[in-house]
PyMOL CGO cylinders between C-alpha atoms (Angstrom):
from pymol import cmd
from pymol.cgo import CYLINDER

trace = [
    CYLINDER, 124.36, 109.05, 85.48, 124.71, 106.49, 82.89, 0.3, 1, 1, 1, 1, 1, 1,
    CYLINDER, 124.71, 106.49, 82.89, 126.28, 106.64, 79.16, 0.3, 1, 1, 1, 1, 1, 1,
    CYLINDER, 126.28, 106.64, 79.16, 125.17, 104.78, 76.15, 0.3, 1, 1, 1, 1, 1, 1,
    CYLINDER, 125.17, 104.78, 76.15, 127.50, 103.88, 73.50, 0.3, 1, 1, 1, 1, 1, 1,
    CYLINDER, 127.50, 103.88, 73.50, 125.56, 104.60, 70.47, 0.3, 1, 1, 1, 1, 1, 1,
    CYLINDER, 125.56, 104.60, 70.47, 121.90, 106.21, 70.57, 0.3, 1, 1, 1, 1, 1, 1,
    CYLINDER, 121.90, 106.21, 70.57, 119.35, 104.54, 71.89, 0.3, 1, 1, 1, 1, 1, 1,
    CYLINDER, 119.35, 104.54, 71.89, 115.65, 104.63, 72.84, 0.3, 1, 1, 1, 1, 1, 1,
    CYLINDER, 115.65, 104.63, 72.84, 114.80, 103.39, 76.14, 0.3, 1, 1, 1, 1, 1, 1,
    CYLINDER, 114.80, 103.39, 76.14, 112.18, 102.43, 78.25, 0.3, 1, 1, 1, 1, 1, 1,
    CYLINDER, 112.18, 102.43, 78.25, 111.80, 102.89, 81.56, 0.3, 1, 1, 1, 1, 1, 1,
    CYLINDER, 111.80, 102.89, 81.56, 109.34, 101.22, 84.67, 0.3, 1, 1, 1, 1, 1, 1,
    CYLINDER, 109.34, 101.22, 84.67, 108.76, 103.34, 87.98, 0.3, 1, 1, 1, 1, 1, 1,
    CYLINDER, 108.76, 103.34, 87.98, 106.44, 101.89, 90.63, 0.3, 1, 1, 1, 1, 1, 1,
    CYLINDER, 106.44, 101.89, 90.63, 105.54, 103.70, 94.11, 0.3, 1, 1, 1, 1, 1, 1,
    CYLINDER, 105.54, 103.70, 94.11, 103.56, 104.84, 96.77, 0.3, 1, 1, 1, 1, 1, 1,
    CYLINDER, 103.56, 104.84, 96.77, 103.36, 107.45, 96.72, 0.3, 1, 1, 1, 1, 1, 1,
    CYLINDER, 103.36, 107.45, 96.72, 103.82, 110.02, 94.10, 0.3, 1, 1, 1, 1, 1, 1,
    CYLINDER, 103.82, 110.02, 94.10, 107.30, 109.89, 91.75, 0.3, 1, 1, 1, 1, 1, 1,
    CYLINDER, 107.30, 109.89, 91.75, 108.47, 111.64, 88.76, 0.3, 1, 1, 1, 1, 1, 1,
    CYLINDER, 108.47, 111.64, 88.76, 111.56, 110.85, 86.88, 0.3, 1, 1, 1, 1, 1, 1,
    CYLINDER, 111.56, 110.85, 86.88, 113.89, 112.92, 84.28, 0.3, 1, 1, 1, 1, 1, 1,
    CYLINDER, 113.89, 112.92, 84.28, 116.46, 112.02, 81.80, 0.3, 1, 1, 1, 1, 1, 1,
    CYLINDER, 116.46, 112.02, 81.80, 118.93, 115.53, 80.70, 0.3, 1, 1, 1, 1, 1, 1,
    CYLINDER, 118.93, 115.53, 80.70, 115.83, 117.73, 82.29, 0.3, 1, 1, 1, 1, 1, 1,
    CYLINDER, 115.83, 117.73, 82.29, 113.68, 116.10, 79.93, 0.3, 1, 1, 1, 1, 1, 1,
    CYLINDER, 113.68, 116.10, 79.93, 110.02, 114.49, 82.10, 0.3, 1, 1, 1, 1, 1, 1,
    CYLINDER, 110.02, 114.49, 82.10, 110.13, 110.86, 81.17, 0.3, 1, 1, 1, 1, 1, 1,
    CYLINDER, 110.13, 110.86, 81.17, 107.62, 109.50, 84.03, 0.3, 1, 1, 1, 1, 1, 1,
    CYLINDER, 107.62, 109.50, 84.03, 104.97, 111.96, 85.61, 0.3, 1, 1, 1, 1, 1, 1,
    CYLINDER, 104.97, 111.96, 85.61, 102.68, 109.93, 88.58, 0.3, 1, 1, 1, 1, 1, 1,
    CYLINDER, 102.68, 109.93, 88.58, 103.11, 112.72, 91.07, 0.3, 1, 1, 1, 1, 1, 1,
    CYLINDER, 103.11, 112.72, 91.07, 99.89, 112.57, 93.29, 0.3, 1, 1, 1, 1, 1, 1,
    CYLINDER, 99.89, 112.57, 93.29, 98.53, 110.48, 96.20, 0.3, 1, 1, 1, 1, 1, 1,
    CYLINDER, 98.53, 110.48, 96.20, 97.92, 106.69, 95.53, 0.3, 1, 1, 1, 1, 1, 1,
    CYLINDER, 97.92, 106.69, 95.53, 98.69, 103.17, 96.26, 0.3, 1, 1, 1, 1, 1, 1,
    CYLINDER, 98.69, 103.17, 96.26, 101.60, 101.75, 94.94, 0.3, 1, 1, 1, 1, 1, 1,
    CYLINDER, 101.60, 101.75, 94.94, 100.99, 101.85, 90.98, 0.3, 1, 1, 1, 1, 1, 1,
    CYLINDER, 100.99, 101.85, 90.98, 103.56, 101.34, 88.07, 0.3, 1, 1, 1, 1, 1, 1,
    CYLINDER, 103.56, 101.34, 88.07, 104.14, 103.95, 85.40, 0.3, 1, 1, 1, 1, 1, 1,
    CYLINDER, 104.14, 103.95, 85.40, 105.91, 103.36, 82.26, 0.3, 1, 1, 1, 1, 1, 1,
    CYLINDER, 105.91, 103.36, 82.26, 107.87, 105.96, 80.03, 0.3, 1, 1, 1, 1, 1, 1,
    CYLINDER, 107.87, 105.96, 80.03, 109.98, 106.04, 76.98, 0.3, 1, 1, 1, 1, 1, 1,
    CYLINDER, 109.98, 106.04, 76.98, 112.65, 108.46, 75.57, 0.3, 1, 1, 1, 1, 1, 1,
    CYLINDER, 112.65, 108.46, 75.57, 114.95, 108.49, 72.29, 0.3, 1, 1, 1, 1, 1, 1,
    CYLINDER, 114.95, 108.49, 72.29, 118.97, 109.81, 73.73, 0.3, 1, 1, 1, 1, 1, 1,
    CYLINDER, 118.97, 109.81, 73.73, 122.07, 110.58, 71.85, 0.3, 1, 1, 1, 1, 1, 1,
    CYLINDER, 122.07, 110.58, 71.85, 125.18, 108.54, 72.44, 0.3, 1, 1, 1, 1, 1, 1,
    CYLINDER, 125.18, 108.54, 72.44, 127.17, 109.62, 75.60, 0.3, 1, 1, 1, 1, 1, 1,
    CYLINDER, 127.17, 109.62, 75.60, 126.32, 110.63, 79.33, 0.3, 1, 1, 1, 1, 1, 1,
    CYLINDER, 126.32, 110.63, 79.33, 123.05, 110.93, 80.81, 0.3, 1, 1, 1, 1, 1, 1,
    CYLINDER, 123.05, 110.93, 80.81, 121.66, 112.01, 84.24, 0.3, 1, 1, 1, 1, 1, 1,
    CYLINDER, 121.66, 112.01, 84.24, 118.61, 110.94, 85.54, 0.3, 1, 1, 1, 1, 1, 1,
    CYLINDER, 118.61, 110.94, 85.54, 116.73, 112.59, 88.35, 0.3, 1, 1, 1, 1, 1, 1,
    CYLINDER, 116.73, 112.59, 88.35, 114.11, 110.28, 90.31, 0.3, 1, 1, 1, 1, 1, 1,
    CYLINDER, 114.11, 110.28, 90.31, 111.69, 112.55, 92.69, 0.3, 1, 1, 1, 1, 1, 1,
    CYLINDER, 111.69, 112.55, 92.69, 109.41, 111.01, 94.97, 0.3, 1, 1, 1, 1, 1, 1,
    CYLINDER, 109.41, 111.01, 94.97, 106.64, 111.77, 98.04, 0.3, 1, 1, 1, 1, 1, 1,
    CYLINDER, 106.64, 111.77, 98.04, 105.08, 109.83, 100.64, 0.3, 1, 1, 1, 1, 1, 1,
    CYLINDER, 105.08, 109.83, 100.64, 101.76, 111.11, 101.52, 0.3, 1, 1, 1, 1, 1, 1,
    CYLINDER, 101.76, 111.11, 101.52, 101.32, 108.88, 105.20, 0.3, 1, 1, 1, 1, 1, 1,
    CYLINDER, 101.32, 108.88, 105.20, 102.84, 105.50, 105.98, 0.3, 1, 1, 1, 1, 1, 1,
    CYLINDER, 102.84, 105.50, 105.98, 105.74, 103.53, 104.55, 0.3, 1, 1, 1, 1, 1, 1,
    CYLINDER, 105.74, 103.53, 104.55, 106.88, 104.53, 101.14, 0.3, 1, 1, 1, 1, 1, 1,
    CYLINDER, 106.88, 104.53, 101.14, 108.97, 102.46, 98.28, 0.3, 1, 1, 1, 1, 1, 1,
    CYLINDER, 108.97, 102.46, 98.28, 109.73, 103.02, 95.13, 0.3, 1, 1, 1, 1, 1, 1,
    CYLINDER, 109.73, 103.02, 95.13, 111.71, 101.47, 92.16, 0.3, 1, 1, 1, 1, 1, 1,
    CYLINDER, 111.71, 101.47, 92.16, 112.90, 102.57, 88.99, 0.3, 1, 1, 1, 1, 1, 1,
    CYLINDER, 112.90, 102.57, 88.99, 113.91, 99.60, 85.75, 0.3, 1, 1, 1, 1, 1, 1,
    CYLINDER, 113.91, 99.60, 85.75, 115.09, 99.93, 82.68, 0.3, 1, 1, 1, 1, 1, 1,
    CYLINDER, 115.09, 99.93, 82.68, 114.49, 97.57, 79.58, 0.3, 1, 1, 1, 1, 1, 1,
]
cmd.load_cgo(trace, "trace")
């Protein structure tokens, strides 16, 4: 969860292997759900002022798995 003090569109940066989806209030913001090599997926959404809850899904198809998630 995070809150912003006035509205604000942000951008955010999700790289993994495998695949990973991320979502801001229920809303999709990154979609790279399927079997790959580590890859980097960008995403942008427009939010009101106040709290926010983000929900960062991942996979790992074989082997080791990592994943990050940034915000500009």
């Amino acid at each position: 969860t995070f809150n912003l003090a006035e509205p604000e569109t942000i951008t955010l940066l999700a790289g993994g292997d495998d695949g990973y989806r991320v979502w801001i209030d229920g809303n999709s913001v990154i979609n790279n759900w399927s079997t790959h090599s580590h890859q980097w997926t960008t995403g942008t959404i427009s939010l009101d002022a106040g709290d926010h809850t983000v929900v960062f899904e991942f996979f790992e198809q074989d082997g080791e798995a990592s994943y990050q998630l940034w915000r500009n």
